[in-house]
Structure formats: C-alpha cells, structure tokens
Legacy VTK file of the C-alpha trace (Angstrom):
# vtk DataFile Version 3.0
C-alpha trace
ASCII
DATASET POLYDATA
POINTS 450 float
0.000 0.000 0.000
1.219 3.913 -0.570
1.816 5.504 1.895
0.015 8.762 1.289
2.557 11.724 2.551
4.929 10.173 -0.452
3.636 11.498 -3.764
3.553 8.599 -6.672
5.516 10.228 -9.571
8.321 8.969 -11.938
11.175 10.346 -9.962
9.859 8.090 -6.831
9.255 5.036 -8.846
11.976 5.352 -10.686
14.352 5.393 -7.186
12.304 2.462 -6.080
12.965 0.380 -9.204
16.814 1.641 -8.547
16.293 0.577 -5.273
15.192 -2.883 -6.594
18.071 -3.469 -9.126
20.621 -2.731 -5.852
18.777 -5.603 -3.881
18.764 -8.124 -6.407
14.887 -7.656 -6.785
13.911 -8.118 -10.287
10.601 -9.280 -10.111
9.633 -6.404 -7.519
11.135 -4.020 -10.412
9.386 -5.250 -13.384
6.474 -5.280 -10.798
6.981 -1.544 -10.276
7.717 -0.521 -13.840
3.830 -2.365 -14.751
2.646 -0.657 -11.993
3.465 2.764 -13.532
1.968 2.468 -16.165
-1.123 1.064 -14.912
-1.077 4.018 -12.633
-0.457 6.367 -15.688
2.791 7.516 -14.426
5.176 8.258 -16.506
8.168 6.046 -17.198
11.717 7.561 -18.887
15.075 6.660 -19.319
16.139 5.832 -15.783
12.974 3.710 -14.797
13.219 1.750 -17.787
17.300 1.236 -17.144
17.238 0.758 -13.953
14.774 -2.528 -14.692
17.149 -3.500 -17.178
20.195 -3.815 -15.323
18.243 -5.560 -12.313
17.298 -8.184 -14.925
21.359 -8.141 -16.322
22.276 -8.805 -12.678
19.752 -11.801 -12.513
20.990 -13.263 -15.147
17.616 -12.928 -17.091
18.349 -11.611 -20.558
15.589 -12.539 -22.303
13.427 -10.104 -20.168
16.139 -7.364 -20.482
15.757 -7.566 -24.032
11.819 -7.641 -23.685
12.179 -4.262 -21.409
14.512 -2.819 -24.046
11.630 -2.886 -26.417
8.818 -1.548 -24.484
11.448 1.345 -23.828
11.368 1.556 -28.057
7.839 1.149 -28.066
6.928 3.270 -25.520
8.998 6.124 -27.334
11.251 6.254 -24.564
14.395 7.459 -25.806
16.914 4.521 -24.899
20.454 5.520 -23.891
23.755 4.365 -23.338
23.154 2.687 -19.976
20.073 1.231 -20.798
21.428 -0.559 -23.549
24.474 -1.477 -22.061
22.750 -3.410 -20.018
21.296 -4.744 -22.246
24.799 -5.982 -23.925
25.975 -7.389 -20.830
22.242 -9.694 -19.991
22.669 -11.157 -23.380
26.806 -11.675 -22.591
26.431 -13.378 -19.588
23.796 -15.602 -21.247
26.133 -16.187 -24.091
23.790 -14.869 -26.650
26.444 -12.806 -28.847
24.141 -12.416 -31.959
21.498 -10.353 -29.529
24.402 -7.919 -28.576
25.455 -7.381 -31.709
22.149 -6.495 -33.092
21.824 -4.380 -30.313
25.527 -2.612 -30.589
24.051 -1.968 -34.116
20.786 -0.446 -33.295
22.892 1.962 -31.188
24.598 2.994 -34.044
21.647 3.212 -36.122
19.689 5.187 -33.591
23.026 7.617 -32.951
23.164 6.192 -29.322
26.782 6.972 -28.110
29.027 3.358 -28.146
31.544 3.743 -25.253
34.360 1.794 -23.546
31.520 -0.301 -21.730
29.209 -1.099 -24.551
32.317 -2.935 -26.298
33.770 -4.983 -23.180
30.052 -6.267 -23.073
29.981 -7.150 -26.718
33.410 -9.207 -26.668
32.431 -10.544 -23.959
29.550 -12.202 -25.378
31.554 -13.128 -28.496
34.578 -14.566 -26.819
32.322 -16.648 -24.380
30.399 -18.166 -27.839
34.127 -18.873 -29.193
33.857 -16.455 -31.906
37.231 -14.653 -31.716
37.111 -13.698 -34.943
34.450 -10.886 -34.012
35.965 -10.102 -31.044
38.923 -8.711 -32.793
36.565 -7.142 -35.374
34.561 -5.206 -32.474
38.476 -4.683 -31.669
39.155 -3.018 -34.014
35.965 -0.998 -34.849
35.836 0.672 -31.019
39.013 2.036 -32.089
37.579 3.334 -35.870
35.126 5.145 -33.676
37.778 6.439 -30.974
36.186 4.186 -28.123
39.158 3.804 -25.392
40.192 0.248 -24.877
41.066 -0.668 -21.664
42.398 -3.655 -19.471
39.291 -5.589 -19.702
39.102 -5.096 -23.844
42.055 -6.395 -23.881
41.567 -9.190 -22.021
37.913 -10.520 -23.214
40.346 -10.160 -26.968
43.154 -12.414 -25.612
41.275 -14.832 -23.771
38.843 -15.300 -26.684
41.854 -16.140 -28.784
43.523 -18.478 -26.602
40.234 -20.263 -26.775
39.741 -20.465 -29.725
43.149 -21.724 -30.219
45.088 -18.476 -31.711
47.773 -18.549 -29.520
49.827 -16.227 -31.904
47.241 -13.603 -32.107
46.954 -14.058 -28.376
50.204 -12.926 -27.546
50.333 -10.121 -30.135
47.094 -8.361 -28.598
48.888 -8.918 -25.111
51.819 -7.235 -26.100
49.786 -4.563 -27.656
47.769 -4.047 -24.543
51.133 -3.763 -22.848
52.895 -1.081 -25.525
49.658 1.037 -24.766
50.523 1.450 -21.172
48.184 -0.481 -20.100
48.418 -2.854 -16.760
47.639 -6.670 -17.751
45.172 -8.075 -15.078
44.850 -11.721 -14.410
42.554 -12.677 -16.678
44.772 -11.343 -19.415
48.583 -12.716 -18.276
46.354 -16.471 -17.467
45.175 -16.108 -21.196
48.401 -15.459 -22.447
50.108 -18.046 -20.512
47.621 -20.506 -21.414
47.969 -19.449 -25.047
52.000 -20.683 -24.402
50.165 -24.342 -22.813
48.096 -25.058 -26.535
50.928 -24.454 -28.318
53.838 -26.013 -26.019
55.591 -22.575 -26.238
57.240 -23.196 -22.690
59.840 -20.726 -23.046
57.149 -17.545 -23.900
55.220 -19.244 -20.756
58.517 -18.657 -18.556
59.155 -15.212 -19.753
55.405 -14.005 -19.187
55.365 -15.325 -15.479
58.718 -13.335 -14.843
57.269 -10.045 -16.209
54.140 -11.189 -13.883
56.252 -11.255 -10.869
58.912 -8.471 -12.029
56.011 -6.256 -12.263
55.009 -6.886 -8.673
52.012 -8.847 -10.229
50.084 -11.476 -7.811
51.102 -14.772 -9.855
48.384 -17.674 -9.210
47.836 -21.669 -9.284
46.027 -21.216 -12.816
48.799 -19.311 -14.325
51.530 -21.355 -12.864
49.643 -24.374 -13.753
49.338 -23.665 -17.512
53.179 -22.861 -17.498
53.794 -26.453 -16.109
51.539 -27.752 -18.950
53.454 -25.447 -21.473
56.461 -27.013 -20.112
55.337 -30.331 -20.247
54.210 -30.509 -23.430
57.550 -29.140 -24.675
59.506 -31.919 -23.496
60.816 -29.690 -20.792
59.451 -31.948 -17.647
62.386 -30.947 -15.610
61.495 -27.519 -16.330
58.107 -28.559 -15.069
59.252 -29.675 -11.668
61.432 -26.931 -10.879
58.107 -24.664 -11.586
56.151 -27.297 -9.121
58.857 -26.743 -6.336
58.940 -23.366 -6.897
55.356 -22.667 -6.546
56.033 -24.207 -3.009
58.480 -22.051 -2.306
56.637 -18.965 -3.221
53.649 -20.024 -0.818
51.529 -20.576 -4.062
49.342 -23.188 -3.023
48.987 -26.179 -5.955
45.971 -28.019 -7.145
45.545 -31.221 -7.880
45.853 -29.785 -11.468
48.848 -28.586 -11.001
50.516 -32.019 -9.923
48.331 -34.047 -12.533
50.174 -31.716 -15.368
53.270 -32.337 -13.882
53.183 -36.586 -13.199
51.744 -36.587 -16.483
54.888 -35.200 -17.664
56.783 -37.869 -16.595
58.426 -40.424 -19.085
58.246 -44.074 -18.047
61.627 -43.947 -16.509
60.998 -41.547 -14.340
58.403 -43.537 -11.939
61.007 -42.270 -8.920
59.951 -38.405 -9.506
56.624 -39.733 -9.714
56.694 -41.212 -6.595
57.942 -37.521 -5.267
54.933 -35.989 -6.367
52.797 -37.654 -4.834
54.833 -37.282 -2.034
54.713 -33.828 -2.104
50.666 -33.937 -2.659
50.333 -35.435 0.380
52.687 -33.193 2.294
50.356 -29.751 0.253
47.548 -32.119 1.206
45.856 -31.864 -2.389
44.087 -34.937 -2.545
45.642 -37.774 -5.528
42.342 -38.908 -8.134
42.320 -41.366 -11.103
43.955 -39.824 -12.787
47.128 -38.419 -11.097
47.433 -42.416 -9.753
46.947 -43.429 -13.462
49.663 -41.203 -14.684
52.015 -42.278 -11.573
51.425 -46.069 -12.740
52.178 -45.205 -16.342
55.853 -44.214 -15.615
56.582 -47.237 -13.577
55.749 -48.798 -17.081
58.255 -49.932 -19.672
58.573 -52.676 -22.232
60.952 -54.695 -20.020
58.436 -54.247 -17.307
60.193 -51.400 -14.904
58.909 -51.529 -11.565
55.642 -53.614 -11.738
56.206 -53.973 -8.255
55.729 -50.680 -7.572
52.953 -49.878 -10.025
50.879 -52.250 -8.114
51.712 -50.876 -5.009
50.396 -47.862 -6.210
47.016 -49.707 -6.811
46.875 -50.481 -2.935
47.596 -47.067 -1.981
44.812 -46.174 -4.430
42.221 -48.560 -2.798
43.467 -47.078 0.778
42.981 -43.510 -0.354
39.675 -44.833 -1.991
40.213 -43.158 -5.373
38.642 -45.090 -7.918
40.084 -47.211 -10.500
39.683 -47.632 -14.220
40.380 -49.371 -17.245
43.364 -47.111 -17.554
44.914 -48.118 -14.017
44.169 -51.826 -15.252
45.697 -51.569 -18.450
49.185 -50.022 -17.447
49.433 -52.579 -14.845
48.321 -55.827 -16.736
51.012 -54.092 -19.215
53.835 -53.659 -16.742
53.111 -57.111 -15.332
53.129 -58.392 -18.991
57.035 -56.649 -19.509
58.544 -58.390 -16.353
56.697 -61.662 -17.317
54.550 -61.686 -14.289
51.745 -63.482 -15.251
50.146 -64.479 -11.617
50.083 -60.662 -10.881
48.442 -60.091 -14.727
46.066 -63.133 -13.880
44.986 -61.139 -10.368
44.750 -58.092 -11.868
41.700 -59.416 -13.985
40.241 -61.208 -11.191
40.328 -57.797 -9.569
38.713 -56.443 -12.496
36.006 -58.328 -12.511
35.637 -58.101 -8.796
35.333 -54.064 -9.012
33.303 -54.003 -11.778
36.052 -52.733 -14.561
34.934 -53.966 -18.219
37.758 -55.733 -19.310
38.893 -54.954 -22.825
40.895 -56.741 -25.319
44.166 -54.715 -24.489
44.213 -56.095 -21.044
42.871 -59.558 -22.247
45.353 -59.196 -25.196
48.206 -57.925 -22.469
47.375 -61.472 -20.109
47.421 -64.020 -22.395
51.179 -62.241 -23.923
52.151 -62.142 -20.141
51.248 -65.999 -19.846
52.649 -66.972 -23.366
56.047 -65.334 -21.921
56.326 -67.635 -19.114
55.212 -70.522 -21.394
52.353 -71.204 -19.352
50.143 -72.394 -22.117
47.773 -73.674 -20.259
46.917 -70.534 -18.652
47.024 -68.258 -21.974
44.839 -70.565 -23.763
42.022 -70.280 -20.658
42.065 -66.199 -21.146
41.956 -66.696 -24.975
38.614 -69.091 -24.442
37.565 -66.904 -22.155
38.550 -63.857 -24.451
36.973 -65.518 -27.323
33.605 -66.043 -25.229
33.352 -62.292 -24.522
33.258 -61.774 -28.497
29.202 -61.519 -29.686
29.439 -59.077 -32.192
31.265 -57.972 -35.137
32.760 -54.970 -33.967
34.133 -56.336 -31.067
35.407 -58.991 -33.392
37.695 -56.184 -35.389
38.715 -54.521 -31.916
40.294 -57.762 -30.910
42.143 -58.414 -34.498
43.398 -54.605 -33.639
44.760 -54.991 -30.139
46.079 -58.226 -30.668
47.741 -57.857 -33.991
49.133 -60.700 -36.143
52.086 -61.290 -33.630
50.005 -61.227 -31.170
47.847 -64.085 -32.548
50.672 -66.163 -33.217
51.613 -65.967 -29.964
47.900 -67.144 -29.158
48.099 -69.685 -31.797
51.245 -71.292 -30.336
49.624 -71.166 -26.765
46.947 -72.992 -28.300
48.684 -76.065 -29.836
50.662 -76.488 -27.003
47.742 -76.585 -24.112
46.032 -78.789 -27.062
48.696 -81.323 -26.511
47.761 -82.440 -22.801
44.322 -81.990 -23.213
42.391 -85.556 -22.700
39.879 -83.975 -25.572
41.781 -81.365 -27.907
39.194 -81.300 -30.298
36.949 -79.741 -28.129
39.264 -76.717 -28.408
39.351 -76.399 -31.699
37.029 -74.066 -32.327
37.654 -71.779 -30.169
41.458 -71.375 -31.110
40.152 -71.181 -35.102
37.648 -68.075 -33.824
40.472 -66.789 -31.508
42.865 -66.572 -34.421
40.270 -64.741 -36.980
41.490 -67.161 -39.863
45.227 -65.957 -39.380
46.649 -68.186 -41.830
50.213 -69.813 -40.409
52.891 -70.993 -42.435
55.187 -73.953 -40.774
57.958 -72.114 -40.410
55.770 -69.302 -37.983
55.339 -72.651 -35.508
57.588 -72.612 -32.713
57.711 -75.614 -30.062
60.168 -74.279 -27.848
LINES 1 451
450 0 1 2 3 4 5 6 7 8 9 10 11 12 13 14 15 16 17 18 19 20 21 22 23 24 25 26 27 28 29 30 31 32 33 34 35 36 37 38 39 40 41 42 43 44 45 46 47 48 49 50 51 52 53 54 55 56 57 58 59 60 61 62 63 64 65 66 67 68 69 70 71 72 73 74 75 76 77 78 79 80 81 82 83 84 85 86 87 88 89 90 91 92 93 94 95 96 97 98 99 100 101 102 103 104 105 106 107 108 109 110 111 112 113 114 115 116 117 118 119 120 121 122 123 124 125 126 127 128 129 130 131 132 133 134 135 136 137 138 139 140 141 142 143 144 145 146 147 148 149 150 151 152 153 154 155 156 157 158 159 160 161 162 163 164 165 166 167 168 169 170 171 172 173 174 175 176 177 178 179 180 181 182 183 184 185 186 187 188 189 190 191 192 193 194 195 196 197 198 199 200 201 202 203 204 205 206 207 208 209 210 211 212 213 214 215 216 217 218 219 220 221 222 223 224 225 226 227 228 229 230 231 232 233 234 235 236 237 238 239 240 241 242 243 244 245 246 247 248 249 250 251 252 253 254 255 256 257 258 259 260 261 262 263 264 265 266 267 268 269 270 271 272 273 274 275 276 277 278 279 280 281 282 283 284 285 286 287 288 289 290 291 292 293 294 295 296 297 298 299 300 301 302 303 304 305 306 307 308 309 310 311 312 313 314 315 316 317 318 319 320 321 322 323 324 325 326 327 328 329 330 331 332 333 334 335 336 337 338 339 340 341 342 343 344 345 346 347 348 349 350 351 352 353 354 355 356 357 358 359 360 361 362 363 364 365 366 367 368 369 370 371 372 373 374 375 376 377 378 379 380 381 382 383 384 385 386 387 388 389 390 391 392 393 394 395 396 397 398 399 400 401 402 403 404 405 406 407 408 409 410 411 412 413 414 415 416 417 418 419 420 421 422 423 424 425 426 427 428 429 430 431 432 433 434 435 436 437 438 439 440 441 442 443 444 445 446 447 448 449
C-alpha cells in the first residue's frame, strides 16, 4: 500500500525500481515498472534502465531484451546505460548475436558506443568462441575512438587463446602492454595458457617473470598452464622446478597442477613420480584417477620397470579410496606383462572383474602375452577361451584383431597347440582357437615348439 505523505511520480518510482536493481529484486522491479503504467505515471530513461540492469544482474536476458523494447515502443528514448545493459544480460547468457544487433541499433539510432558497450559485446563473443568478431569489435571501437582498456584487452586475448590463436593471443597482449596499459589476471592467465596449446614453454617462462617483475600477484592457474606449457615441450624438468617453486613462493597447488606435472613424466621416471605424490600429500591436495593413473604409467616400460611398484600404487589407491579404471588396469596388466609376471596379470583381472572394470581386449590381449612369456600355455589358452567367449558381435570382433595384432595371434596360436597337446579332448578346443585366431593363416615355419 502507498503511503500517502509520499507522492507517486516517476522520480519516486523510478528510485524504487533503482532501489530494486541494488537488492537483487527483479521481479519487484518489473512489478513496479507495470505498476506505472497502470497508474499512468510516466516512465523515462532511468525507470526503464534501472529494470534492465536488475534483470542483467539476474541473469535474465531474455526479459532485459523484452524491457529494451517496451522502452522503443513506448517512445522512450533509450540511452547508453540502458542498452548497455542490455549488452551485458545477453553476454552473460552467451547470446552474442542479440548484442550485436543491439551494438548496431545503437549505431543506427546515434546512441553513443563507449568503452563499456564494447567490453560487453566481446564478452559475449569470446564466451560463444567467436574470436574472430571479437577482434573485429576490436578493431571498430578504435575506428570510432572508443578507449580500450584492461578488460578489452583481455575478453580479446582470452577469446583467442580459446579459440586456439595462440599467436594472435600474444600479439594483442603485447599490444595491450605497448599502450601502457596494466595486464590483469585474466589477461597474463590467457596469455600463458595461449604458451600451454601451443607447447611454447619458453614464452610461458618469460610471461610469469614479467608477472612477478612487475610486482604482479602470480596464481595456481597461471603457474599451472606454465607447467603444462612445459610439459608438453619436453621440458618436464622444467616442469618440476616450476612445481617446487610454486612451493616455495607459498603458491598453493591443485591437484591440477601435480596431474600436469606426473603426467609429464616419461616411463623412466616412476622415482619423480613417486615424489609428487609425495609432495601432494605433504600440500595435502588430494591424488584422483587420474594423477594415480599417470604415476602407474611411468613405472611402465617394455621390459616391465617396476611392476612392483605400479601395483603398489594400486593399494595405496584402494586405501585412499580413489577409484580405479580401465586405464589403471591396463598399465598394470602391461607392466606385469614386460617383467613376465603373469600371476600378478592373472589377479589383476580377477580384480577387475571383482570391481566391476569392463575388461577390454588390451588387457585380455596384455594377459594371455604375459602368460605366453612364461610358457604357461595352459593358462594363456584359458584367457583366450575366455577372451573368445566375450566376443558376440562384429565390432568387437575387429577390436580384438586390432589390439592383438598378427604377432600377437601367433603368440595365441602357439599357446593354443601347445595346451592342445595335454588336453584328454583337444578337439573340443578347436574351435575356439580357429575363432580366436580370426582365420590368421600360419605358415610352418611361424610354428615354434620351444
């Protein structure tokens, strides 16, 4: 109800609507702005902007953009405000094609474009992956002498480093910074991350030093996608001396951060693997899949490595109760498979099938080659029946021919003749080893009876 010593007017509803947009209350304001012109009151400019940005702060852009037509229709004139608002609804929703129709009304209806309007518009654009525009509206706010400041800037680079233009990402940085203007986080995390796509580890290096020469707060994210830059330039040792001095600096990892770096690691290196998990533990960042999955993947080499640790890995995996996955499975049926340890490849599919983990041909593939190796025939042939079994349909069919390889079946084929010759009823087998071996044809001199 009105309280009748405050007289209804447009000024008053429009600081009540103001009021609303301040307190988050969008429906009260659209509630107001109806109620004004029920009441014949006159709505302007402000009312109608003030409605808008509530609805731009609650995320509702589709009734922004309704408002910003009744404003039109209503012969309201619209302003700059207004239909920045408008700009930034739509960019929060994503909905780039609304604020550039809009960012051309305003030219159409001579509504002044500022510094503002444009941030707005690339930001819709470089959230909707088109980077392309983003350095078109670039470009234009500076045909129409718009200022571009930090946050230009940085909806342009971060656009491009999504969109994969690492190149163009680092020129517009280095622009922004030959303008005078200070780099925020968003921009030197862009730029960084622009080094990460493209394995650029040494630019990646150089930008975090003019980050912390500058007296610049350096974070996990940016030191993160240096590690990855790093990483995926070969540099791993680079990588950990990042990782140890991110500790130093009392920058506080994620699990990210150590995932880029384990997965870093070459299969030799299981030993600095072990470290960073260490060092997880100590920065008590909790391990997942797939930091454990990378760990077991450098204890993994063709001669084997250090099964015995990969599978101690498992139990520390089971104790930290971070699930496993066909992954974990596969590099450790594969390191068992190197070192010839066919019990441990033999438990490792029990365990499988006892934690629910589809076994695949790889790791089917990986346990009858770990058997063959110890010339336990008798063994590889019951994975290759049971192998075989599995097999229903024709795709599945071609997946095994591809994991196994020709080699592979050989070594199958062997096992085969070989548990065949103890067997009280070989024929019984026969079919199974024929379906096993896809029709591999064998010449006698690819028989071996060693």
């Amino acid at each position: 109800m009105a309280d009748e010593s405050v007289e209804i007017n447009t000024i008053t509803c429009s600081a009540a609507i103001s009021a609303c947009e301040k307190c988050g209350q969008w429906r009260a304001a659209l509630d107001l702005l109806t109620d004004m012109h029920s009441a014949a009151v006159d709505r302007n400019t402000i009312s109608f902007s003030a409605a808008i940005s509530a609805c731009e702060k609650a995320g509702e852009w589709q009734v922004a953009l309704d408002l910003l037509h009744s404003l039109l229709d209503a012969s309201v004139p619209a302003d700059t405000i207004s239909c920045n608002s408008a700009i930034s609804a739509c960019a929060k929703a994503g909905a780039w094609t609304m604020s550039l129709a809009i960012l051309d009304c305003m030219q159409v209806e001579h509504i002044k474009r500022d510094t503002i309007t444009y941030n707005a518009a690339c930001s819709a654009c470089g959230k909707s992956g088109r980077w392309e525009l983003v350095l078109s509206l670039l470009d234009d706010a500076a045909s129409w002498g718009v200022r571009r400041d930090t946050i230009t800037y940085s909806s342009a680079i971060s656009a491009c480093e999504k969109g994969g233009q690492w190149a163009l990402a680092l020129f517009l940085f280095q622009q922004m910074l030959d303008e005078k203007l200070k780099s925020d986080a968003i921009a030197q995390t862009a730029a960084i991350s622009a080094c990460q796509q493209s394995g650029q580890w040494h630019l990646a290096l150089e930008l975090l030093r003019a980050v912390h020469s500058a007296s610049l707060r350096l974070d996990a994210i940016m030191c993160t996608a240096a590690v990855d830059a790093c990483s995926k330039g070969g540099r791993y040792d680079l990588a950990l001396a990042l990782l140890s001095e991110m500790s130093t600096s009392s920058i506080r990892s994620t699990a990210v951060t150590f995932n880029t770096a384990v997965s870093a690691l070459s299969p030799h290196q299981w030993a600095d693997a072990l470290g960073l998990l260490v060092k997880m533990a100590a920065s008590q960042v909790d391990g997942d899949t797939f930091t454990y999955n990378a760990a077991i993947s450098s204890c993994e080499t063709r001669k084997g490595g250090q099964w015995a640790v990969a599978l101690d890995l498992l139990k520390a995996m089971a104790k930290a109760a971070v699930e496993s996955d066909i992954v974990t499975y596969s590099s450790l049926i594969s390191a068992c498979e190197g070192a010839q340890r066919w019990r441990e490849a033999l438990a490792l599919e029990l365990r499988m099938r006892q934690v629910r983990v589809a076994e695949n041909a790889f790791t089917q593939s990986a346990t009858i080659s770990a058997c063959e190796k110890a010339q336990k025939w008798a063994e590889a042939l019951r994975c290759l029946g049971a192998m075989v079994s599995s097999i229903d349909r024709p795709s599945e069919i071609e997946a095994f021919s591809a994991a196994t390889g020709a080699e592979s079946r050989l070594v199958a084929f062997n096992a085969a003749l070989r548990a065949t010759a103890s067997s009280p009823r070989p024929a019984l087998l026969v079919p199974k080893v024929l379906q096993a071996i896809g029709g591999c044809l064998m010449s006698p001199d690819t028989l071996t009876f060693e």
